[in-house]
C-alpha positions in Angstrom: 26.0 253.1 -102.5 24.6 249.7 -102.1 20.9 248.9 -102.1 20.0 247.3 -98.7 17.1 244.2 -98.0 15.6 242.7 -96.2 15.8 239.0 -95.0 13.1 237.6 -97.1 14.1 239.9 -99.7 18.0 238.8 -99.9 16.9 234.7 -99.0 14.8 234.9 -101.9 17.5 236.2 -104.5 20.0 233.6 -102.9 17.6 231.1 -103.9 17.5 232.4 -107.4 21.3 232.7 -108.2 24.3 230.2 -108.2 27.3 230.0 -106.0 29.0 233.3 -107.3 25.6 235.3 -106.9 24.7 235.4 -110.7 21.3 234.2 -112.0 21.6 231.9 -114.6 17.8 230.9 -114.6 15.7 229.7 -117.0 12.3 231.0 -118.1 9.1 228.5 -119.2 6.2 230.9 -117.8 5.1 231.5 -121.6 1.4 230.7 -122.4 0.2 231.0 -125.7 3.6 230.9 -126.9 4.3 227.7 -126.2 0.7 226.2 -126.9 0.3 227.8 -130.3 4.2 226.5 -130.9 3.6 223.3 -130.0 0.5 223.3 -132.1 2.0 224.6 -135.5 4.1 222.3 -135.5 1.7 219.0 -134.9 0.0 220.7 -137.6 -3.2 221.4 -135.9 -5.3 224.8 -134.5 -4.8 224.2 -130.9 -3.8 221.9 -128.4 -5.1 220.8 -125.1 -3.3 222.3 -121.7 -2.2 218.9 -120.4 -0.2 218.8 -123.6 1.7 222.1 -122.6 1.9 220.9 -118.8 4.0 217.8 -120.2 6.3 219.7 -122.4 7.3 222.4 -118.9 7.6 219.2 -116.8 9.7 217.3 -118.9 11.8 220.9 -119.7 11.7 221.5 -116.5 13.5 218.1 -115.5 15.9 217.7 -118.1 17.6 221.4 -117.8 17.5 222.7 -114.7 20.1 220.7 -113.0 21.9 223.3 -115.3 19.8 226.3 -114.3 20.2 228.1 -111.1 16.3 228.8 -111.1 13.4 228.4 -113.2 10.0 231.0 -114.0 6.6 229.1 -114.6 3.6 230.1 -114.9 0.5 229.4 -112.6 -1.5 228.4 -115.4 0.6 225.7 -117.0 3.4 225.5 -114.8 2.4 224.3 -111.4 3.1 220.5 -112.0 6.3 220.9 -113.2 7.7 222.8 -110.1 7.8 219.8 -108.4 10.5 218.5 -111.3 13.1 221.1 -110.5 15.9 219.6 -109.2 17.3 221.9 -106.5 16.8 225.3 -109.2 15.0 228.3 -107.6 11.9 229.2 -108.3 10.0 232.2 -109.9 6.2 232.6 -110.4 4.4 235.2 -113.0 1.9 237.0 -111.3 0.9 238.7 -114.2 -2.0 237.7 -116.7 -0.4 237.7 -120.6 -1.5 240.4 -122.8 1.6 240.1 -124.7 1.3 240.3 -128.6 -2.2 243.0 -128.0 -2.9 246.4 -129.4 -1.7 249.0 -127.0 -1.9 250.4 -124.7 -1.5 247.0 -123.4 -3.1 247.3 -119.6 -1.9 244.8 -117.6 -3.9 242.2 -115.3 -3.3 240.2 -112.5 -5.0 236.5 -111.7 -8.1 236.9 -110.0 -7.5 233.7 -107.6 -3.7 234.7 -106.8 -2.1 236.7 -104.5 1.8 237.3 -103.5 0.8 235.4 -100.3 -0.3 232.1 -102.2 1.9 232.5 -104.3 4.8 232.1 -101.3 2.8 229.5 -100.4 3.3 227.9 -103.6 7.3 227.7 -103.2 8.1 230.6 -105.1 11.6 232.2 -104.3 10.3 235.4 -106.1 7.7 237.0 -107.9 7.5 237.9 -111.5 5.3 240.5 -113.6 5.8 241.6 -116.8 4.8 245.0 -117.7 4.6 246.2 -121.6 5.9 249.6 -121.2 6.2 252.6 -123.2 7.4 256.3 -122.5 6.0 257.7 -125.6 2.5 256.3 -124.4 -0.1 259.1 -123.2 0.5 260.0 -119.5 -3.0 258.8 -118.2 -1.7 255.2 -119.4 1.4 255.4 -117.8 -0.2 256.5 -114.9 -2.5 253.7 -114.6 0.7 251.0 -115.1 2.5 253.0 -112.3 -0.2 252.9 -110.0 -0.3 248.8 -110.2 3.2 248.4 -110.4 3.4 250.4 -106.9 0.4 248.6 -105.8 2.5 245.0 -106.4 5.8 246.5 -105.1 3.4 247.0 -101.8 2.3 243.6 -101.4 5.8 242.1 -101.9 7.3 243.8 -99.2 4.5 242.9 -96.9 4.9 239.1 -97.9 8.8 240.0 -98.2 9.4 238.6 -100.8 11.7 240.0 -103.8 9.6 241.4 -106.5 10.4 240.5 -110.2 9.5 243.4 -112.7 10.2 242.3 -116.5 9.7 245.1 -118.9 9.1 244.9 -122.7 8.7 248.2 -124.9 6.0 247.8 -128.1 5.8 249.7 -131.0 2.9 252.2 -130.6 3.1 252.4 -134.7 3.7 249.3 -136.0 4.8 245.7 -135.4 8.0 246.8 -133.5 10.5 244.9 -136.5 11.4 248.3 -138.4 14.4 250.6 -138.5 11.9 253.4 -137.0 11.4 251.1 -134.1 15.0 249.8 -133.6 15.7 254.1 -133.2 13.4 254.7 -130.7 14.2 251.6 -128.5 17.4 252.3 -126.6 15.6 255.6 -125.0 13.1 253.6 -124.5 14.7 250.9 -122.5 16.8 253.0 -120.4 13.8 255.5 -119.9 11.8 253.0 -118.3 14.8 251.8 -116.4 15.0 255.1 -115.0 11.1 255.0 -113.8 11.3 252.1 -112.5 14.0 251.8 -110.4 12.7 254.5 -108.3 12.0 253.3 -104.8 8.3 253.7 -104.7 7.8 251.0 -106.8 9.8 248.1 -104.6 11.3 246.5 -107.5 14.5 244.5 -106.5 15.5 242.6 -109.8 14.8 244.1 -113.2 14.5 241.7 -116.5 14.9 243.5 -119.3 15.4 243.2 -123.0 18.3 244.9 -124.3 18.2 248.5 -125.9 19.3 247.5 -129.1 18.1 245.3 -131.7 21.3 243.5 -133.4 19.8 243.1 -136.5 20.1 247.1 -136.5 23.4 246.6 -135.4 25.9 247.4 -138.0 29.3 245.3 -137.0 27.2 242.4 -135.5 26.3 238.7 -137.5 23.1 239.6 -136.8 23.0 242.7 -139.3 20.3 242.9 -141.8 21.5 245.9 -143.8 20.1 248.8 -142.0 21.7 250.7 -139.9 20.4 251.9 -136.5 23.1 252.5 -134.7 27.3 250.9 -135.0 28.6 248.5 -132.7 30.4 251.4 -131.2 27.0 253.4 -130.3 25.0 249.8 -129.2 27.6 249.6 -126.1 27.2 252.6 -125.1 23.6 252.2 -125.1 24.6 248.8 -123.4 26.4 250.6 -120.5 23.9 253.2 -120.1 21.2 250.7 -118.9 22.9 249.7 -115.9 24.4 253.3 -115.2 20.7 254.1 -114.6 20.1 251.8 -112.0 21.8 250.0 -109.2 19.5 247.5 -108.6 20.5 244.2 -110.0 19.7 243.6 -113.9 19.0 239.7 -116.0 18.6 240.2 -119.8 16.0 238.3 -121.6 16.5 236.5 -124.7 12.9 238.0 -126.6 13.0 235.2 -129.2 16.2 235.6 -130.7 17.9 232.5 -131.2 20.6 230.4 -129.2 23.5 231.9 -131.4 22.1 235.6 -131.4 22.0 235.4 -127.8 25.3 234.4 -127.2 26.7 237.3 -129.2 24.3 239.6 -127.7 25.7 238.9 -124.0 29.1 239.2 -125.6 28.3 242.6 -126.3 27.1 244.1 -123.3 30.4 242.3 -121.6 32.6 244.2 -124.7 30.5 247.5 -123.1 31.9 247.2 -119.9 28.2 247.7 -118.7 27.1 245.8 -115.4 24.6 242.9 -115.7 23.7 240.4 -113.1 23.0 237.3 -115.5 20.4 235.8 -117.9 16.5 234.5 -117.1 16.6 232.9 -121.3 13.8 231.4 -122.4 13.1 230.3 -126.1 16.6 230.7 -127.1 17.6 227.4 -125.1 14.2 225.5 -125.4 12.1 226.5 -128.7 13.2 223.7 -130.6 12.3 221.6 -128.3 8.6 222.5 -129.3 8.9 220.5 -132.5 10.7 217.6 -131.6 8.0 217.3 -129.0 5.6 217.6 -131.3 6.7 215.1 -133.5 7.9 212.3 -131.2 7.1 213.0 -127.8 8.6 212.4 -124.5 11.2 210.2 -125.6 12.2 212.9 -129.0 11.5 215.6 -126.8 13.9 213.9 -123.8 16.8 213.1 -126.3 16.5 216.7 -128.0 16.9 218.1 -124.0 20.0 216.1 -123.4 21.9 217.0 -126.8 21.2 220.5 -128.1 19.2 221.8 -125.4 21.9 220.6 -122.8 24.9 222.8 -125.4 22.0 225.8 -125.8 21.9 226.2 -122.0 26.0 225.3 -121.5 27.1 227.9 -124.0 24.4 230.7 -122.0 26.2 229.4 -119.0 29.8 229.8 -120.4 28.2 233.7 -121.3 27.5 234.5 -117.9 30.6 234.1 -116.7 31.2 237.6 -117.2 28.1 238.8 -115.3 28.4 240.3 -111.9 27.3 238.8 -109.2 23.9 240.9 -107.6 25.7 240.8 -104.2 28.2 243.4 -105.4 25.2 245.7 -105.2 22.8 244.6 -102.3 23.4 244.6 -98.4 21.2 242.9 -95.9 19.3 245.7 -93.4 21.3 245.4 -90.3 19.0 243.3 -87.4 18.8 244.1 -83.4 
C-alpha cells in the first residue's frame, strides 16, 4: 500500500531528492562537533562561531553542486544556505543534547517555529531524537508526546517532517560488544514506534542496526563477534520491512571507506532504502585542512578528496530506491 501526501508534503521531498527520487543529501547541521573539531585541530580550547559559519559556507559551496540537498543548522548554518547551489534544503529544529547522560530529553529553540523555519527556505524539517526502548516508559512517554506534538505542527505548515533517530547505550559509552547486541532491536524497535501515524513522520534518518566493527565478514571487523555478515542483512532487511515510509541512512562518524561498505551491505540485503543524508564521512577532514590553512587549504581539500568522498557515496546510492516507489500525492477536487 502506498503512503499518500499532501502537496506541501510531496513538493518538499521533490526538493530534497535528485532526478530518480533518491536523496543523496548532505548533512552540516552539527554544532559542537564541528567547533570542538575545528578547534583540536588549531590546537586551541575553543573557537569563535564565525569561524564554524566560514567552514559550512565554504562546505556548503564547494559540495553541493554534488548533493541533491543539504541540512544546516539555525545556529551556524543560516549564512551558508544562501551558498547552495540549486541543493534542497533541510533545517534542525532540534536543540543538540547529543553526547549527554540519558535519558537525553530533547529541546526545541525557543525563537523557532516550523512556520519560520518555512520562512527560512527550508524544503523540510529535521529533529533528531536520542531514543531508546529499554528506557523507563515515563521517558519514552515524554519523547512521544513531543515528537507528536512536532508531527502536529508540520502538517499544519505542511511541510514534510524529518525525524532522525540515534539509540545510546543506557550502560556505557555505546562502543562494546554488549552494546553492538542490543542495537539491531533497538533500531528496528524504534522504527516500528515511529512510523506509526500519529506521529506525522514522513522521512526517517536512521543509523543502521549493526555496528560493522561487530560484524564478522566485513573490513571493518575488530575481532568480536556480534553477529556474521549473514545475520547483519537480515537485520539490514528488517528495518525497512517495518516501515513503508521512506528511509536515508546516516553515516554516525564512520569514515568515507566504512561507509561505502556499509551501503554495500544493506544493497547485498536486498532491504529497501531511499538514499544517504552523510555527514562527517565526506567532510571531517576538511576540519583540519581548514584549520591549518584556511579557505584556500580548506577549498583545495573540497575539490580533491572531498569531491571523490561525496562521488563514491553518490556511485553507492545508485542502488537506493527512489521514495516515489512508496508515496502518492492525496487526490485534489
Amino acid at each position: 500500500m502506498s503512503i499518500r501526501l499532501t502537496p506541501g508534503k510531496m513538493a518538499g521531498l521533490k526538493a530534497i531528492s535528485d532526478k530518480r527520487g533518491v536523496i543523496a543529501a548532505l548533512a552540516l547541521d552539527q554544532r559542537g562537533i564541528i567547533r570542538s573539531g575545528i578547534a583540536k585541530a588549531m590546537g586551541k580550547e575553543d573557537v569563535d562561531p564565525s569561524v564554524v559559519m566560514e567552514f559550512k559556507e565554504l562546505v556548503t559551496d564547494g559540495l553541493t553542486p554534488y548533493a541533491s540537498a543539504i541540512l544546516h543548522d539555525v545556529e551556524n548554518g543560516l549564512p551558508a544556505t544562501k551558498r547552495r547551489h540549486n541543493a534542497g534544503l533541510m533545517l534542525a529544529y532540534e536543540v543538540s543534547v547529543i553526547g549527554g547522560p540519558p535519558p537525553r530529553l530533547p529541546k526545541l529553540y525557543d525563537n523557532w517555529s516550523i512556520r519560520r523555519q518555512k520562512e527560512a527556505g527550508a524544503d523540510g524539517v529535521k529533529v533528531l531524537l536520542n531514543y531508546s526502548p529499554f528506557d523507563p516508559p515515563e521517558v519514552n512517554n515524554i519523547k512521544n508526546t513531543w515528537l507528536e506534538r512536532i508531527g502536529d505542527e508540520c502538517r499544519a505548515n505542511d511541510i514534510p517532517f524529518i525525524l532522525e533517530l540515534l539509540g545510546y547505550d543506557l550502560h556505557g559509552n555505546g562502543n562494546n560488544l554488549r552494546y553492538a547486541k542490543e542495537k539491531p532491536e533497538m533500531v528496528i524497535r524504534s522504527v516500528e514506534e515511529y512510523t506509526k501515524d500519529r506521529y506525522g513522520v514522513d522521512l526517517l534518518k536512521l543509523e543502521v542496526p549493526i555496528d560493522m566493527h561487530f560484524t564478522s565478514g566485513t573490513s571493518g571487523f575488530k575481532g568480536e563477534q556480534a553477529y556474521t555478515r549473514e545475520e547483519a542483512k537480515g537485520y539490514l532487511a528488517a528495518v525497512s520491512a517495518a516501515t513503508e515510509k521512506p528511509i536515508v541512512y546516516l553515516s554516525a562518524g564512520v569514515t568515507n571507506a566504512e561507509f561505502i561498505e556499509t551501503l554495500e551491505l544493506v544493497a547485498e540485503s536486498g532491504g529497501r532504502y531511499n538514499g544517504v543524508l552523510c555527514g562527517r564521512a565526506t567532510w571531517f577532514h576538511g576540519m583540519e585542512a581548514f584549520a591549518k590553512g584556511g579557505a584556500k587549504a580548506l577549498n583545495e581539500w573540497l575539490q580533491t578528496e572531498g569531491r571523490a568522498n561525496i562521488d563514491r557515496i553518490n556511485q553507492a546510492v545508485v542502488k537506493a530506491e527512489p521514495w516515489t516507489n512508496q508515496l502518492e500525492p492525496v487526490a485534489t477536487r
